[in-house]
DOFINU-508816 format. One record per residue: residue number from 1; x, y, z of N, C-alpha, C, O in turn; residue in three letters. Coordinates in nm, 4 decimals, padded with zeros to 6 digits. Each point is the difference from the previous one (the first is absolute). Last residue first. Example, Ala and Ser with C-alpha at 12.3 -4.5 7.8 and 13.67 -1.06 7.14 Angstrom:
<nodes>
+------+----------+----------+----------+----------+----------+----------+----------+----------+----------+----------+----------+----------+------+
| resi |      npx |      npy |      npz |     capx |     capy |     capz |      cpx |      cpy |      cpz |      opx |      opy |      opz | resn |
+------+----------+----------+----------+----------+----------+----------+----------+----------+----------+----------+----------+----------+------+
|    2 |  01.2850 | -00.2250 |  00.7080 |  00.0820 |  00.1190 |  00.0060 | -00.0770 |  00.1090 |  00.0730 |  00.0509 |  00.1108 |  00.0169 |  SER |
|    1 | -00.0219 | -00.6828 | -00.0239 | -00.0890 |  00.1190 |  00.0000 |  00.0900 |  00.1200 |  00.0000 |  00.1036 | -00.0019 |  00.0665 |  ALA |
+------+----------+----------+----------+----------+----------+----------+----------+----------+----------+----------+----------+----------+------+
</nodes>
This chain:
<nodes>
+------+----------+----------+----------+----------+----------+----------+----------+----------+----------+----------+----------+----------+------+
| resi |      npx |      npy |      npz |     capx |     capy |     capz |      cpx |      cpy |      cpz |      opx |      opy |      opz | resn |
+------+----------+----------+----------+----------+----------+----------+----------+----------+----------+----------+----------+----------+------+
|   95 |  01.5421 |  01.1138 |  01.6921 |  00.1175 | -00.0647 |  00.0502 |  00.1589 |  00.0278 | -00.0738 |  00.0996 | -00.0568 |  00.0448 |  UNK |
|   94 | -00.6528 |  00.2294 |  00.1087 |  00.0976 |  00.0131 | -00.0821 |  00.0611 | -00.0979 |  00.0506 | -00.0281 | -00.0485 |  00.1095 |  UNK |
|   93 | -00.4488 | -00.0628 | -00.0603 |  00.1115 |  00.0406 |  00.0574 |  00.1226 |  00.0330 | -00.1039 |  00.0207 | -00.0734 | -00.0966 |  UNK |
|   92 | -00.6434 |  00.0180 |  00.1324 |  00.1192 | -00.0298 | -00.0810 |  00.1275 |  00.0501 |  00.1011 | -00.0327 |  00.0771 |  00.0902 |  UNK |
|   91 | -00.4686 | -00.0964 | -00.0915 |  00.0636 | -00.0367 |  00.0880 |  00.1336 | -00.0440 | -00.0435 |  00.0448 | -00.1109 |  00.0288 |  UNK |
|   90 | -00.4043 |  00.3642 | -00.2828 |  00.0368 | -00.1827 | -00.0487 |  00.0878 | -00.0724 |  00.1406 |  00.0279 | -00.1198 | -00.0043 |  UNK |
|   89 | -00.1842 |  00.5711 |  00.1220 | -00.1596 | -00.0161 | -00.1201 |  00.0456 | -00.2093 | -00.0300 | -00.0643 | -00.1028 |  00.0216 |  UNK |
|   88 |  00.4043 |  00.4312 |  00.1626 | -00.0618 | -00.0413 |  00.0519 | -00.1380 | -00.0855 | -00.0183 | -00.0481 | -00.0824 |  00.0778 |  UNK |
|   87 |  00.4207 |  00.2686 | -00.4042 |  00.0367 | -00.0920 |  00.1090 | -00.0790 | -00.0678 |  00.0923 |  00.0166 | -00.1204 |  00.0192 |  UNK |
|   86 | -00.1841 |  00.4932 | -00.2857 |  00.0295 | -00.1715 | -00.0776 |  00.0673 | -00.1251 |  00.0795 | -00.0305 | -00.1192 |  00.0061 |  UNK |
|   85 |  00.0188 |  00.5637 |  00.2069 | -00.1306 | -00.0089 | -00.0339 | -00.0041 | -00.1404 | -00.1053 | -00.0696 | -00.0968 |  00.0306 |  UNK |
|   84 |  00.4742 |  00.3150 | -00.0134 | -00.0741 | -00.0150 |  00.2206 | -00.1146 | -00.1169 | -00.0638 |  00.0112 | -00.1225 | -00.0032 |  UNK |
|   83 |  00.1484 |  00.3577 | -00.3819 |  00.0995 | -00.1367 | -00.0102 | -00.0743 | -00.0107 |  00.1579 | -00.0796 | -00.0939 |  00.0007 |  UNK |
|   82 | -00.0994 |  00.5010 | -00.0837 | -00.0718 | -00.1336 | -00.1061 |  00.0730 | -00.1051 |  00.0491 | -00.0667 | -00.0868 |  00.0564 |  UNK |
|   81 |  00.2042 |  00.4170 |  00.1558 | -00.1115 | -00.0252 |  00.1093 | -00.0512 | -00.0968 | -00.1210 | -00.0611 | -00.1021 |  00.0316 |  UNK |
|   80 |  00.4801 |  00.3479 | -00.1857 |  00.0131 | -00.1086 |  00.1325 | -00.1625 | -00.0618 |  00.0740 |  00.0033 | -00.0861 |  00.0880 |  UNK |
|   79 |  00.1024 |  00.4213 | -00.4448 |  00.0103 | -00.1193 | -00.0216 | -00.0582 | -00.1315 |  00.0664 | -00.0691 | -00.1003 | -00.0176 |  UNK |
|   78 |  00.0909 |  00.5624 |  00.0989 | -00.1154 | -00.0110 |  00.0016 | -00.0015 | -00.1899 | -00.0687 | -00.0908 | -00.0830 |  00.0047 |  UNK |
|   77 |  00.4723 |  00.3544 |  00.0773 | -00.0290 | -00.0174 |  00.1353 | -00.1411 | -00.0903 | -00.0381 | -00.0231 | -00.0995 |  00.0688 |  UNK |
|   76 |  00.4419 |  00.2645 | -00.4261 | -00.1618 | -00.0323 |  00.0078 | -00.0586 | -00.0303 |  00.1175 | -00.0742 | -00.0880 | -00.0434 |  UNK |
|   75 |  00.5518 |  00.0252 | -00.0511 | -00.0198 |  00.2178 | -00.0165 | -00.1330 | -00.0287 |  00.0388 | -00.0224 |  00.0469 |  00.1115 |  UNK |
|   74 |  00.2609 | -00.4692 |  00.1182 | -00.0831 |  00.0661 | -00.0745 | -00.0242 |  00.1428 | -00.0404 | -00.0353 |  00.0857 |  00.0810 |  UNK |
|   73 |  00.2757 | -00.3348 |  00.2886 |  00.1009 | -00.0112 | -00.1484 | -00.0857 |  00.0461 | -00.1155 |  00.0571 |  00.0338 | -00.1037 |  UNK |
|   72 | -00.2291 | -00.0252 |  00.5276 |  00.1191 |  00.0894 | -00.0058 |  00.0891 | -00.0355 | -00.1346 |  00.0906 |  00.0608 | -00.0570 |  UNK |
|   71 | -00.5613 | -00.2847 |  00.1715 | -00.0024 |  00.1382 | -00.0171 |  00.1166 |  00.0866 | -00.0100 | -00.0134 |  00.1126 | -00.0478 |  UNK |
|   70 | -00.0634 | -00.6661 | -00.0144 |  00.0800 |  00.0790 |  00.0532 |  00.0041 |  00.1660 | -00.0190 |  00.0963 |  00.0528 | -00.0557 |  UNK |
|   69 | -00.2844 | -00.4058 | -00.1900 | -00.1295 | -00.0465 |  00.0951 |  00.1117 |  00.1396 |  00.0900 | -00.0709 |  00.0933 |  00.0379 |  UNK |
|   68 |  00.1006 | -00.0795 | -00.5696 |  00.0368 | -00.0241 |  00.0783 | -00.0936 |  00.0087 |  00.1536 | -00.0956 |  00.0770 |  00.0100 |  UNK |
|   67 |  00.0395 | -00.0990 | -00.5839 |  00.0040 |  00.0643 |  00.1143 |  00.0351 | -00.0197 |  00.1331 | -00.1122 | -00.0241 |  00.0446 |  UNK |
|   66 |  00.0687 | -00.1706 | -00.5258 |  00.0424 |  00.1515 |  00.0109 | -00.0692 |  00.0853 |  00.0838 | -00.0624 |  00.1037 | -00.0223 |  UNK |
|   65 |  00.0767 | -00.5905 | -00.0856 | -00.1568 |  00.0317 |  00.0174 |  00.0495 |  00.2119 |  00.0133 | -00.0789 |  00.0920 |  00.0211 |  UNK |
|   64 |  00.3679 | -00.5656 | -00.2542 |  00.0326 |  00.1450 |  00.0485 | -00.2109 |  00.1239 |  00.0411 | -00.0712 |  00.0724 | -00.0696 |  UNK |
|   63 |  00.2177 | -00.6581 |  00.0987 |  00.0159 |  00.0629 | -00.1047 |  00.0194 |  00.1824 |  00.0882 |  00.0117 |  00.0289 |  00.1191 |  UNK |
|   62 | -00.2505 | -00.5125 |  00.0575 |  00.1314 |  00.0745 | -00.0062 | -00.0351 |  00.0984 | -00.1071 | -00.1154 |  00.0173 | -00.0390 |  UNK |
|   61 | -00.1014 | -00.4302 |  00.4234 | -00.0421 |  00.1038 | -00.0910 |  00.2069 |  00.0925 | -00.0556 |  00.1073 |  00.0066 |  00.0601 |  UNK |
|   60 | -00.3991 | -00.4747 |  00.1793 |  00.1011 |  00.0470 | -00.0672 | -00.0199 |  00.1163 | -00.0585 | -00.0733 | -00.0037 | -00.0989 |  UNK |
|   59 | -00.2023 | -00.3600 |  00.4640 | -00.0178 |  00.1390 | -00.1364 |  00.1485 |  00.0646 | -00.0196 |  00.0409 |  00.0610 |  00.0988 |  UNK |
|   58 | -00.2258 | -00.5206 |  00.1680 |  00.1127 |  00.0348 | -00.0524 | -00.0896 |  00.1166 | -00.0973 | -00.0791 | -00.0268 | -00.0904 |  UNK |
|   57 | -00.1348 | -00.2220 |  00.3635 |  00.0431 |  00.0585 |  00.0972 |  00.0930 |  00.0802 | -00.0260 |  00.0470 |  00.0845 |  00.0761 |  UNK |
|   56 | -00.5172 | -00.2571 | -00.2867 |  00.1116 | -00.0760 |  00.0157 |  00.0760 |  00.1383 |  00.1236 | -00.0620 |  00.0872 |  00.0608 |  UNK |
|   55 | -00.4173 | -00.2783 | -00.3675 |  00.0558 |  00.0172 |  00.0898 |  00.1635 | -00.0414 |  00.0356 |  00.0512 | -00.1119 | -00.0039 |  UNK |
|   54 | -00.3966 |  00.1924 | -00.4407 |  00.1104 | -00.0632 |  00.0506 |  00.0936 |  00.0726 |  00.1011 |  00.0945 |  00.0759 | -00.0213 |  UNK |
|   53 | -00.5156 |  00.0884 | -00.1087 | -00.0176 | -00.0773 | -00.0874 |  00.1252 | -00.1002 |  00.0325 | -00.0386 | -00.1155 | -00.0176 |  UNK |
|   52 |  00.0524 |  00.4667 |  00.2686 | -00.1212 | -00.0158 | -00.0112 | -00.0257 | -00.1568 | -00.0702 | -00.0401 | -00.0968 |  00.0647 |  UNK |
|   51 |  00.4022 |  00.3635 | -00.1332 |  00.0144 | -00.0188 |  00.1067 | -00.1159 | -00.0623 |  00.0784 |  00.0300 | -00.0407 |  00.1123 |  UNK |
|   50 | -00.0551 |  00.2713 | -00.5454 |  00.0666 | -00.1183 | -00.0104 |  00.0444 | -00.0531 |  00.1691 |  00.0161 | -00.1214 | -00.0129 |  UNK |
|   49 | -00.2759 |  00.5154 |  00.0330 | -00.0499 | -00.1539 | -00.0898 |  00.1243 | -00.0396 | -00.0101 |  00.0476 | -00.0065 |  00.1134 |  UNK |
|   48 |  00.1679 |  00.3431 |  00.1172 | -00.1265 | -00.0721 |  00.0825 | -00.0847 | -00.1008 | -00.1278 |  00.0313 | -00.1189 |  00.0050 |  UNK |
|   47 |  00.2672 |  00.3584 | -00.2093 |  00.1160 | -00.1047 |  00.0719 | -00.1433 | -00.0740 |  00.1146 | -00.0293 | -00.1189 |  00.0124 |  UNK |
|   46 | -00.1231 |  00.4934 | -00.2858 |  00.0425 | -00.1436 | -00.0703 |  00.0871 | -00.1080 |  00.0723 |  00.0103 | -00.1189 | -00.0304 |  UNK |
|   45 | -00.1461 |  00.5415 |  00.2078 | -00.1277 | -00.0929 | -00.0296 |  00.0558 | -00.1008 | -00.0583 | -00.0261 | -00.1144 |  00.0371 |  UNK |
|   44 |  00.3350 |  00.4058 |  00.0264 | -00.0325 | -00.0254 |  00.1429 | -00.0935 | -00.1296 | -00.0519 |  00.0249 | -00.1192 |  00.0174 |  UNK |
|   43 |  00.1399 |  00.3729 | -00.3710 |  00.0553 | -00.1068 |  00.0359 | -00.0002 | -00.0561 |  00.1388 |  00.0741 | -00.0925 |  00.0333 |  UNK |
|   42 | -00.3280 |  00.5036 | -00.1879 | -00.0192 | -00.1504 | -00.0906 |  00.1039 | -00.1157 |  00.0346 | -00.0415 | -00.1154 | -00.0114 |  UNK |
|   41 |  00.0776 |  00.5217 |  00.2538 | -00.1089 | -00.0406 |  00.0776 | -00.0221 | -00.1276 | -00.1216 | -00.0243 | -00.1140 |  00.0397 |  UNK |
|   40 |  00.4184 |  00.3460 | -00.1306 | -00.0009 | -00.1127 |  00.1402 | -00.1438 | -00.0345 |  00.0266 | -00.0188 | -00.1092 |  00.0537 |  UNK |
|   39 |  00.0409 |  00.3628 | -00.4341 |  00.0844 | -00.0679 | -00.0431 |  00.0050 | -00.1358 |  00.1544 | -00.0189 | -00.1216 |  00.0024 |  UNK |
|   38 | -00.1756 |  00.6018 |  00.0338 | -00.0647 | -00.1082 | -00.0712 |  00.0595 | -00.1487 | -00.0415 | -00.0786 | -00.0946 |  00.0069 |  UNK |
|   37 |  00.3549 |  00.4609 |  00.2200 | -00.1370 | -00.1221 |  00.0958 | -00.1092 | -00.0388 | -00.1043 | -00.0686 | -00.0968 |  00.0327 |  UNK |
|   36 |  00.4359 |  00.2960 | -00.2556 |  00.0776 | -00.1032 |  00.0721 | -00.1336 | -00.0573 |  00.1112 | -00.0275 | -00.1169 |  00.0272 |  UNK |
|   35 | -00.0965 |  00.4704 | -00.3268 |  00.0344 | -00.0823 | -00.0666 |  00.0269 | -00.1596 |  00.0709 | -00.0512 | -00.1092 | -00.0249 |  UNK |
|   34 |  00.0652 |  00.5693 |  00.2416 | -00.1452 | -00.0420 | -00.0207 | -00.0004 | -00.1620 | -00.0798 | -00.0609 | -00.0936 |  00.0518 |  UNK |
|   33 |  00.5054 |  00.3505 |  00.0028 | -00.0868 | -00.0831 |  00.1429 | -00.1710 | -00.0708 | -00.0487 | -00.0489 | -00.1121 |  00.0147 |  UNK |
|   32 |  00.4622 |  00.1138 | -00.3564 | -00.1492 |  00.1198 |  00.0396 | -00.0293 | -00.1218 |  00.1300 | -00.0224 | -00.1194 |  00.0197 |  UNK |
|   31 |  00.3961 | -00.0437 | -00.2901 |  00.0389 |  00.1080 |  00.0680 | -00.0937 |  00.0962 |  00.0194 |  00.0352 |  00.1179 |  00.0060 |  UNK |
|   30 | -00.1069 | -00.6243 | -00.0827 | -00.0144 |  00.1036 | -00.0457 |  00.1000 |  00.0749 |  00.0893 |  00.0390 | -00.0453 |  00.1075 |  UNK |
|   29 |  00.0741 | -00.4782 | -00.0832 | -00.1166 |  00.0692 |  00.0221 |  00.0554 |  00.1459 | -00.0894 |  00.1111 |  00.0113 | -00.0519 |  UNK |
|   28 | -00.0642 | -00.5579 | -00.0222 |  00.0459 |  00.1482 | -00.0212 | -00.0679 |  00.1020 |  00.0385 | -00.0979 |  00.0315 | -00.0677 |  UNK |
|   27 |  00.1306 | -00.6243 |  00.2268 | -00.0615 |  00.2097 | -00.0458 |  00.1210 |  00.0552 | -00.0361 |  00.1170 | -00.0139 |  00.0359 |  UNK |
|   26 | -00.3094 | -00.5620 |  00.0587 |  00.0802 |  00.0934 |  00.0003 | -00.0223 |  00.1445 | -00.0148 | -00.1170 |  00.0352 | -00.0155 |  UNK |
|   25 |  00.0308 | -00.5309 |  00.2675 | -00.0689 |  00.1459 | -00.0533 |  00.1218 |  00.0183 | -00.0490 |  00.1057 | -00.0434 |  00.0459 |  UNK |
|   24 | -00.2844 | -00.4494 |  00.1373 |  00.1033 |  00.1014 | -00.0220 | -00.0891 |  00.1203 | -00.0821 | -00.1099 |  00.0003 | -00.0555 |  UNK |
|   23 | -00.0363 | -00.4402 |  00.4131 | -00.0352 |  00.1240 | -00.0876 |  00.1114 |  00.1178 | -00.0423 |  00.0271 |  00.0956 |  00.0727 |  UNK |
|   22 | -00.0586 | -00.7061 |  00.0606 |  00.0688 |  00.1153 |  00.0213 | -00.0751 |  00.1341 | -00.0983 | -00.0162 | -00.0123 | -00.1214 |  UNK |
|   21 | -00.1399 | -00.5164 |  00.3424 |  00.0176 |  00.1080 | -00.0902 |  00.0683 |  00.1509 |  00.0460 | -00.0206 |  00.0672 |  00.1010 |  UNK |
|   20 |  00.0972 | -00.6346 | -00.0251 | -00.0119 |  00.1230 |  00.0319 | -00.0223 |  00.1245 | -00.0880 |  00.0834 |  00.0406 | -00.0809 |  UNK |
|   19 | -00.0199 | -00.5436 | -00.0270 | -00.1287 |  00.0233 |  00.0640 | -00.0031 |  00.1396 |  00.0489 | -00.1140 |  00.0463 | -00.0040 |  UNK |
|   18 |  00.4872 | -00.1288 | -00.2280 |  00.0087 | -00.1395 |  00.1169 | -00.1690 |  00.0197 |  00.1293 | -00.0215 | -00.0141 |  00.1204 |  UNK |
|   17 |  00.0842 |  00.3871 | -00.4235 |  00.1202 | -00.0553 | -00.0316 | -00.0195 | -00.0816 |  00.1265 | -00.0102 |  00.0435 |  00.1147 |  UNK |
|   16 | -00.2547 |  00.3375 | -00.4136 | -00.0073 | -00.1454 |  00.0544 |  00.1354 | -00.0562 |  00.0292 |  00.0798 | -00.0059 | -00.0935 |  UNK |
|   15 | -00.2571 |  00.5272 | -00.0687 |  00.1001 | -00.0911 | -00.0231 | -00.0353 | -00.0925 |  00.1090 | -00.0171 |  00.0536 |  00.1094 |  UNK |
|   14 | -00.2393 |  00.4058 | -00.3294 |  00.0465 | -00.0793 |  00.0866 |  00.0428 | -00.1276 | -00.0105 | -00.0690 | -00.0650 | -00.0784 |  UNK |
|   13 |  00.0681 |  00.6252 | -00.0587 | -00.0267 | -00.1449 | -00.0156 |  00.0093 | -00.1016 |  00.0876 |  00.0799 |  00.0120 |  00.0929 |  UNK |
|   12 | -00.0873 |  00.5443 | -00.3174 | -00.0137 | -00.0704 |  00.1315 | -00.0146 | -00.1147 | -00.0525 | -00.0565 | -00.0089 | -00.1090 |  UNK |
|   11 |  00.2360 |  00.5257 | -00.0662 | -00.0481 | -00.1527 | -00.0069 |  00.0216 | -00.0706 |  00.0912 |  00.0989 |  00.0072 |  00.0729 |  UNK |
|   10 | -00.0961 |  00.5335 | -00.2233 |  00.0193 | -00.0792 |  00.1000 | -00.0520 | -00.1405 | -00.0469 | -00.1103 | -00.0017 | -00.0547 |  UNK |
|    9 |  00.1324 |  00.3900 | -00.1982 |  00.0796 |  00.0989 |  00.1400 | -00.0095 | -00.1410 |  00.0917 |  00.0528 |  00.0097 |  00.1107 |  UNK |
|    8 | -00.2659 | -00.0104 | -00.5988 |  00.1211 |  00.0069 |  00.0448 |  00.0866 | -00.0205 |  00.1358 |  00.1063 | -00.0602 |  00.0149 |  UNK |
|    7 | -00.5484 |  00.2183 | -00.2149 |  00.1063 |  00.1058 | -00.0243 |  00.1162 | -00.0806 |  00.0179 |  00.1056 |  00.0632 | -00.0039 |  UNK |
|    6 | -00.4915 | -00.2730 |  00.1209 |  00.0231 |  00.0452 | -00.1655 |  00.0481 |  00.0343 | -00.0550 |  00.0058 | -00.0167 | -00.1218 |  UNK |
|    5 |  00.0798 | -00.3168 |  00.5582 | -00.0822 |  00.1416 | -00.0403 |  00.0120 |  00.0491 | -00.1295 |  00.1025 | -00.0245 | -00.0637 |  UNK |
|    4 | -00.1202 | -00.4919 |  00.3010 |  00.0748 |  00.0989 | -00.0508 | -00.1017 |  00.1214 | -00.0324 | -00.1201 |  00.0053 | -00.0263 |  UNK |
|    3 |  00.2063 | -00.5887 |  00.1410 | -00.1351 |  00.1480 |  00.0377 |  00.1005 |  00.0966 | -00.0384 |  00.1165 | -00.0396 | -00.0016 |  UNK |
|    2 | -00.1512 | -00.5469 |  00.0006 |  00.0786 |  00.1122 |  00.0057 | -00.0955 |  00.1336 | -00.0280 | -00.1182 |  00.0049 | -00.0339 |  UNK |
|    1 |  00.1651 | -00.5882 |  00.1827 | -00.0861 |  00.1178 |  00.0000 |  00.0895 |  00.1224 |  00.0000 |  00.0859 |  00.0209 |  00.0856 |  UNK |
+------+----------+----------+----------+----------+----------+----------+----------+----------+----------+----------+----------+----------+------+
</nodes>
């Protein structure tokens, strides 16, 4: 099962491996704030259905979402409460 945006800016899939399903993402996010929470609120929903549809524990996400969760390394402050806010919404952790 694979999902993607029109523009591009992100593909999602999911991978079986020894019965476990794994949900990988990837992004390019926008350089428009407005742009970048549309972009997270569609890939919020999509990682929840497929997450839905195949329960699991593994979500992988990567690519450049062009913005940082760290307000001091950020010029953009306003960044920081979308990447908060995705983090919290999928219960996700940097690492």
């Amino acid at each position: 099962m694979d999902k993607a945006d029109d523009d591009g800016h992100w593909v999602a899939c999911v991978l079986e491996i020894d019965n476990v399903f794994f949900i990988l993402v990837n992004t390019y996010g926008y350089n428009d704030d407005h742009k970048n929470r549309n972009l997270l609120y569609q890939m919020t929903k999509v990682i929840k259905e497929l997450n839905t549809n195949f329960p699991t524990d593994y979500i992988l996400m990567g690519g450049d979402f062009n913005l940082t969760p760290d307000k001091w390394m950020d010029r953009l402050n306003s960044y920081k409460n979308i990447t908060i806010q995705l983090l919290g919404t999928l219960s996700i952790i940097i690492i």
